[in-house]
N, C-alpha and C positions, 0 to 999 in steps of 0.2 A: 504494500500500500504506500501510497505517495505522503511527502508529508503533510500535506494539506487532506489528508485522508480519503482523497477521490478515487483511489484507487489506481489511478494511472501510473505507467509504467515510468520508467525515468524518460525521457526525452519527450513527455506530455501526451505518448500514443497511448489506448486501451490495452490492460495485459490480456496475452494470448494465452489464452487456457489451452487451445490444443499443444500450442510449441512448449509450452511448459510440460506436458503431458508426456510428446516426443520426448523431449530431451532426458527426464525422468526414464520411460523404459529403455531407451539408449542406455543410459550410463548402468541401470541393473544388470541389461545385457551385455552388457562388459563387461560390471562385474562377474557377473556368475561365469560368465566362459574364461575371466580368469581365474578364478577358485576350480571347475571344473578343470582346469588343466596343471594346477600344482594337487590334483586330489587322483589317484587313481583307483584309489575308493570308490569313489563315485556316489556318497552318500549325498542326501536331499540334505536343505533346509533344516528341517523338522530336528534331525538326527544331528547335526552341525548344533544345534541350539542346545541338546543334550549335551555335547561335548564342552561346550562353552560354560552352560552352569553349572557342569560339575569339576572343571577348571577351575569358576570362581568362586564357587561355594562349597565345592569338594566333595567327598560322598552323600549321598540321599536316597530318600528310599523312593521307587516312583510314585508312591502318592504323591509325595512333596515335589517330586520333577513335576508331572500332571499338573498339581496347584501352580505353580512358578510359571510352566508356558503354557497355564490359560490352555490345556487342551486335554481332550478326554485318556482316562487311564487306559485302556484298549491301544490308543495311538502312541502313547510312552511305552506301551509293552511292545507293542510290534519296531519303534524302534530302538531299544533296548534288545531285541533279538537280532536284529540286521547286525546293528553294531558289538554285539559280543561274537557274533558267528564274522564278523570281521577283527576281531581281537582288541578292540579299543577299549572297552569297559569290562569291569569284572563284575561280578556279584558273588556280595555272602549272606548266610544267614547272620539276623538283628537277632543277638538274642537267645533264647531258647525257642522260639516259634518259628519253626525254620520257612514257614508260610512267608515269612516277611522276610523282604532283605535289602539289604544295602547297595548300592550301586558306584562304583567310581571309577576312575580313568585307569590303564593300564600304561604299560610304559611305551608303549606303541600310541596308543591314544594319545600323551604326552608330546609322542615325536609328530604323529600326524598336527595337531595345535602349533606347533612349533612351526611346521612346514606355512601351514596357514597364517601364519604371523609376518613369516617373511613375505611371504605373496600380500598382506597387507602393506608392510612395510616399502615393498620396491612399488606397489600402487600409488604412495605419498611421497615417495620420491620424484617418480614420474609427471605428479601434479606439479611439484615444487618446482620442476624445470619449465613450466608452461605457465604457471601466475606470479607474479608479484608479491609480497612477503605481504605486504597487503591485501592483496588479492584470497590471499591462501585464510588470512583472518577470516576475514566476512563468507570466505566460501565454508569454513570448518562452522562459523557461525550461523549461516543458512542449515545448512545441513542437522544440524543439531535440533533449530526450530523446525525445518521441515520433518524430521524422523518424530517431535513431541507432538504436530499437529496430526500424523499418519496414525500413531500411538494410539490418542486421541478416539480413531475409528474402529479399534481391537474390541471387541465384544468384554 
């Protein structure tokens, strides 16, 4: 929004919701076919977020995975089996109820995150060489309000 709040784009023209739109699934599709190609896994989304919050949060059981990304236990179990028949997660019994168990990274899992970090990391390099130090502020800035307002439409 412009600062006089009309909305208007910087140079007084109407914003483009479709190029906004374009240029949004552009840049996903970049993404993702770069993660797809430091991954020979070939794991989705879904299963990558697994990996993610038990990196940052550490072991859990999949109720608690389930609760955290907001999606059904069924979908945590199915991918909690891809990814232990891929060797990245382990599971143990919580306990004496061996019903329940624990879930966390294995040391493969660890190196696969690793991998993915660097494939972040030369991503932000790549930026760095095309913006302005400037540039790079307001874009990490964008970015950060555009992911709260998308957040925003999560069930």
């Amino acid at each position: 929004m412009a600062a006089d709040g009309s909305g208007a784009a910087p140079g007084g023209r109407a914003p483009d919701v479709a190029e906004l739109e374009d240029a949004l699934s552009l840049l996903q599709c970049v993404l993702v076919a770069r993660r797809a190609a430091a991954s020979p896994e070939s794991i989705n989304w879904q299963q990558y977020d697994v990996l993610e919050l038990l990196r940052i949060q550490g072991a859990m059981t999949p109720s608690l995975l389930s609760e955290s990304l907001g999606v059904s236990r069924p979908t945590v179990s199915k991918s909690l089996r891809v990814l232990k028949d891929l060797g990245l997660v382990e599971q143990a019994a919580l306990g004496d109820d061996r019903r329940e168990q624990t879930t966390s990274l294995t040391h493969e899992g660890h190196l696969f995150l690793s991998r993915a970090a660097r494939g972040r990391r030369e991503n932000a390099r790549a930026v760095t060489g095309v913006l302005t130090a400037e540039e790079q502020a307001a874009f990490a800035a964008m970015c950060r309000r555009a992911a709260g307002a998308v957040k925003e439409l999560l069930p």
